[in-house]
C-alpha positions as CSV (number, residue, x, y, z in Angstrom):
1,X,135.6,100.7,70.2
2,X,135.6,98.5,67.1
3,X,134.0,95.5,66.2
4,X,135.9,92.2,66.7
5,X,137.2,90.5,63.6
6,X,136.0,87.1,65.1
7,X,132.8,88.1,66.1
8,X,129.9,86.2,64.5
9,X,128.5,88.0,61.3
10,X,124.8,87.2,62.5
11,X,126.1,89.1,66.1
12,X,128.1,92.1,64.6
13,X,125.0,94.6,64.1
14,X,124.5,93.9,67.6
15,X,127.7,94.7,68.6
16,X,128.2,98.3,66.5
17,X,125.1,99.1,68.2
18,X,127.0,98.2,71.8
19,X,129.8,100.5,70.4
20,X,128.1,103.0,69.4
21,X,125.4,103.0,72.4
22,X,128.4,103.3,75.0
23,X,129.7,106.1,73.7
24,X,127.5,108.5,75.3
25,X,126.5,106.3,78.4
26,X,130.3,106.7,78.9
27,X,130.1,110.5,78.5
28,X,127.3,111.0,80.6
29,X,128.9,108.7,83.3
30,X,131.9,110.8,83.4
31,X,130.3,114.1,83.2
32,X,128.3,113.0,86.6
33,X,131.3,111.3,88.2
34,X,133.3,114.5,87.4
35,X,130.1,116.8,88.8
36,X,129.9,114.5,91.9
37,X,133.5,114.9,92.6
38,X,133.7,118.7,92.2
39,X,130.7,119.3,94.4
40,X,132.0,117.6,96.7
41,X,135.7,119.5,96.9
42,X,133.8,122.8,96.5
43,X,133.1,122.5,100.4
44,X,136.8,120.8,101.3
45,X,139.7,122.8,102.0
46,X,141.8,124.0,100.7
47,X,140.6,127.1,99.0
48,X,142.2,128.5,96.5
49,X,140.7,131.8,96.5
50,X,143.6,133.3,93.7
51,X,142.7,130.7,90.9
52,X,139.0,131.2,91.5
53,X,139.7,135.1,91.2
54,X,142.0,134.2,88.4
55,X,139.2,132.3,86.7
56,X,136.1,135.2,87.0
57,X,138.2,137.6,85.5
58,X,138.7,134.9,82.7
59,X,135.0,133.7,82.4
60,X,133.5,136.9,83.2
61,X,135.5,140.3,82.5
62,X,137.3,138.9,79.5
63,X,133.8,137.7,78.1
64,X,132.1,141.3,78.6
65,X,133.1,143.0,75.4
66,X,131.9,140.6,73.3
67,X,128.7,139.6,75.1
68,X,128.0,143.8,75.0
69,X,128.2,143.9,71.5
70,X,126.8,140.8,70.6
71,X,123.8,141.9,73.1
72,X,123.8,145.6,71.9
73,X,122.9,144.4,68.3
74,X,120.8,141.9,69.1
75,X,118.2,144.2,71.2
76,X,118.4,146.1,68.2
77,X,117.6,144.4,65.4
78,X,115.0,142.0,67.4
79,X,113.3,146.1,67.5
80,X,113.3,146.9,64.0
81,X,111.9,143.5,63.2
82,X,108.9,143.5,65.5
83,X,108.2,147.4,64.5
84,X,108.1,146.3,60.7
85,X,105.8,143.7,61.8
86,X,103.7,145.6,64.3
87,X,102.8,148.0,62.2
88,X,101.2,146.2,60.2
89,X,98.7,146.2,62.8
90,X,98.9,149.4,64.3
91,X,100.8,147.5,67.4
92,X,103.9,149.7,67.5
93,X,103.8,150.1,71.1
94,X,104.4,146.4,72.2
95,X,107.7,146.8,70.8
96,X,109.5,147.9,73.9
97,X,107.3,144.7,75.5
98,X,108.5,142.3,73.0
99,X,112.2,143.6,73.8
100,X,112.2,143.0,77.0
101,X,110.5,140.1,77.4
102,X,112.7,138.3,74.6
103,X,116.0,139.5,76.2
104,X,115.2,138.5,79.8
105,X,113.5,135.1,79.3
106,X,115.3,133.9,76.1
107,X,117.7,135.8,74.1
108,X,120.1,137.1,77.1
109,X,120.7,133.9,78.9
110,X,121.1,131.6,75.6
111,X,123.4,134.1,73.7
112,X,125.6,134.7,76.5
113,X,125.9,130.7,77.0
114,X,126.8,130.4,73.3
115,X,129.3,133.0,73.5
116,X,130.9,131.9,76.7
117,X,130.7,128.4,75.3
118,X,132.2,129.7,72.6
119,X,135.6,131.7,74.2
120,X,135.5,130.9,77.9
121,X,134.6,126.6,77.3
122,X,137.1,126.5,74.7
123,X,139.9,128.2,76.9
124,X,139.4,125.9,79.8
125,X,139.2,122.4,77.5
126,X,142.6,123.7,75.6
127,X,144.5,124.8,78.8
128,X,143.5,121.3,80.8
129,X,144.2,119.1,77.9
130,X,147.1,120.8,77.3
131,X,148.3,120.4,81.0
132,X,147.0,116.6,80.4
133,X,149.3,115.8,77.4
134,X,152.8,117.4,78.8
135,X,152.0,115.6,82.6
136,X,151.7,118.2,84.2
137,X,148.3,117.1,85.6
138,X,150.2,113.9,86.3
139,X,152.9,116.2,88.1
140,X,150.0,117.7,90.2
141,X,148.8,114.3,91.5
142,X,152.4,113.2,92.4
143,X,152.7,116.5,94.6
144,X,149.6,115.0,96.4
145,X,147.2,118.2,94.8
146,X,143.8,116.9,93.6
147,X,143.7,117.9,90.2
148,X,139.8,118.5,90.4
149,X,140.1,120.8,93.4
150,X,142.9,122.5,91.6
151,X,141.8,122.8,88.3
152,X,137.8,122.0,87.7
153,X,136.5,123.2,91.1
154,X,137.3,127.0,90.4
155,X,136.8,127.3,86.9
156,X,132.9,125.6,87.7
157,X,132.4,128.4,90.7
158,X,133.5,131.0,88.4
159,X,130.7,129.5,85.4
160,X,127.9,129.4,88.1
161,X,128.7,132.7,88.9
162,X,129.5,135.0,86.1
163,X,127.0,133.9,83.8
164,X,124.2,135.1,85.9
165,X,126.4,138.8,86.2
166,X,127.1,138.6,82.2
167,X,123.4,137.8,82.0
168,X,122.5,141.3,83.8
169,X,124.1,143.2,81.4
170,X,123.5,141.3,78.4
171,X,119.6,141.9,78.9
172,X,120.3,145.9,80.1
173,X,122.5,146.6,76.8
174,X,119.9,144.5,74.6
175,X,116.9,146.5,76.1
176,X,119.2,150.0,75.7
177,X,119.5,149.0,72.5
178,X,115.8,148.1,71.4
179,X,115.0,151.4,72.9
180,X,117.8,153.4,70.8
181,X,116.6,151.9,67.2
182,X,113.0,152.8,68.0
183,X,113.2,155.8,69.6
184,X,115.9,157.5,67.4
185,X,116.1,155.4,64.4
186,X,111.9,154.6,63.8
187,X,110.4,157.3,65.7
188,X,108.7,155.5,68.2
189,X,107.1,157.6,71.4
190,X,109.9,156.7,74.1
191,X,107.8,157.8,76.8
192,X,105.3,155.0,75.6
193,X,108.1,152.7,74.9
194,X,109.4,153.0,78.6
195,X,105.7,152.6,80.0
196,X,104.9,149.4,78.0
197,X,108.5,148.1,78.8
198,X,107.5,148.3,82.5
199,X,104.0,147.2,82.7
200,X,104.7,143.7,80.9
201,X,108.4,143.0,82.2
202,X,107.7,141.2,85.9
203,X,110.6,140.5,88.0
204,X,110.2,136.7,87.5
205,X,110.9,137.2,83.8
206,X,114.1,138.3,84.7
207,X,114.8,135.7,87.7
208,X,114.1,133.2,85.4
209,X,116.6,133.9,83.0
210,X,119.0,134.2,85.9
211,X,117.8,130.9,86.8
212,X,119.1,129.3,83.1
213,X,122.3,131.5,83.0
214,X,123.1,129.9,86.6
215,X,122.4,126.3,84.8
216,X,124.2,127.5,81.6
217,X,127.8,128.2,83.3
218,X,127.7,125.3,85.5
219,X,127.1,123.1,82.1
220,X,129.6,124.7,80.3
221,X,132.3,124.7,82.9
222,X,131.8,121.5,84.0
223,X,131.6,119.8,80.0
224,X,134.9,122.0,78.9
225,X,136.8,121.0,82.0
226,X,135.6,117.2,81.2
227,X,137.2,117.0,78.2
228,X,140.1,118.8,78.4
229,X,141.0,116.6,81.7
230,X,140.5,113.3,79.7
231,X,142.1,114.8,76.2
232,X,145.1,112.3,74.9
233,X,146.9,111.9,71.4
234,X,148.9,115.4,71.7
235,X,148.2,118.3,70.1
236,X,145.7,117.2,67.6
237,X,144.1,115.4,71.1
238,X,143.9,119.1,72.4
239,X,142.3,120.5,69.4
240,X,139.6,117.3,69.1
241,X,138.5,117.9,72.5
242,X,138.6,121.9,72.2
243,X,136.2,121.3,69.2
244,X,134.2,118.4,71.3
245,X,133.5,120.8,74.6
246,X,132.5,123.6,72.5
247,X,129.9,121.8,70.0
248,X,128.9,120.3,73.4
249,X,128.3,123.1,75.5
250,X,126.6,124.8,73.0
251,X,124.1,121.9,72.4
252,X,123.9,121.8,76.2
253,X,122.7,125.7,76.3
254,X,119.9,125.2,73.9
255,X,118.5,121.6,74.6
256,X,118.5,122.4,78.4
257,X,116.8,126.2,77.4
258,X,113.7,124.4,76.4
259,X,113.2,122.2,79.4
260,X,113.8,125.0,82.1
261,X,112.0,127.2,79.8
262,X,108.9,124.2,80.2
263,X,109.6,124.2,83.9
264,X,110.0,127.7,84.5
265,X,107.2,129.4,82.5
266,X,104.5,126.8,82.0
């Protein structure tokens, strides 16, 4: 939205700020018209149980490699930086602690958002905007299928959903690995890493990071889908909103993390 040539000069400030103060009132507007509008088909026939399958494999088992690995080496070098810095203190024992704690609570939910943000989100917004430039979302409405129920509603039950799994193994590989580089690698007691592990770690550390996950993929899902369903201006259209619905869900992940971190931990 641009400002109008014969707009007053004393008045065009006011109206860039207009412009540029609808932007995301629009977005946001959208995004909860969109949410409002797949919650409500989630519980509306009919089910299309084969797309939603379709869509886990996509969102979850495709993601799994790469969340491992990314996990793996996370767990370990979060280790060998805390034993370096331990020691200092003669507090080499609280690294197995300081592992787990970090994985569960922080480091396994938030990486595994970025990196389905990153892969998963970016696959949905270029196959719906896509699908949005050659008509064939128009072709879906004029075959009387809702395109949300279609398209959004099981690629958001498949983000609520495999997020919390990839979560469950992001945090297990990262501790595995926290416990490799300082049992094998720095020479750390393992029987005292396992025993400190355990007698910080609580089962609401880990619930809680379940909780975010759970927040994560429906964020992700539901911004990716957004703007791939409302992408125009052909492929460079595709490729603007791709980019938009990543950098967005990422931002999502980590400016949501602190607020459910406030509510969930304080």
């Amino acid at each position: 939205m641009g400002v109008d040539a014969t707009t007053p000069a004393i008045l065009r400030p006011v109206e860039r700020f207009g412009a540029v103060l609808m932007r995301p009132l629009g977005l946001a507007g959208g995004l909860i018209l969109m949410f409002w509008s797949t919650l409500r088909l989630t519980f509306s026939p009919p089910y299309n149980v084969r797309n939603f399958l379709r869509q886990m494999v996509e969102v979850g088992v495709n993601s799994l490699p790469v969340v491992l690995i990314t996990a793996a080496f996370t767990g370990a070098v979060l280790a060998l930086q805390s034993y370096i810095g331990f020691k200092r203190f003669g507090a080499e024992g609280l690294v197995g602690s300081v592992v787990a704690l970090s994985m569960t609570r922080e480091l396994g939910p938030v990486l595994t958002g970025l990196i389905v943000s990153g892969r998963a989100g970016a696959a949905m917004a270029a196959e719906l905007g896509t699908m949005r430039v050659t008509e064939q979302i128009d072709a879906l409405e004029t075959l009387a299928t809702n395109p949300i129920q279609y398209l959004v509603v099981p690629r958001f039950l498949s983000g609520l959903l495999m997020l919390p799994a990839l979560t469950v193994f992001s945090d297990a590989v990262g501790i595995l690995g926290g416990y490799f580089v300082s049992t094998r690698i720095l020479g750390a007691n393992p029987t005292l890493y396992l025993r400190r592990t355990w007698d910080f770690l609580n089962i609401t550390d880990i619930y809680h990071g379940l909780y975010k996950a759970f927040f994560f993929g429906g964020a992700i899902a539901l911004i990716s889908c957004y703007h791939g369903y409302h992408s125009e201006g052909g492929a460079a259209g595709v490729g603007r909103a791709t980019t938009r619905a990543v950098v967005m869900s990422s931002m999502a992940v980590l400016i949501s993390d602190y607020f459910l971190s406030s509510w969930l931990f304080q």
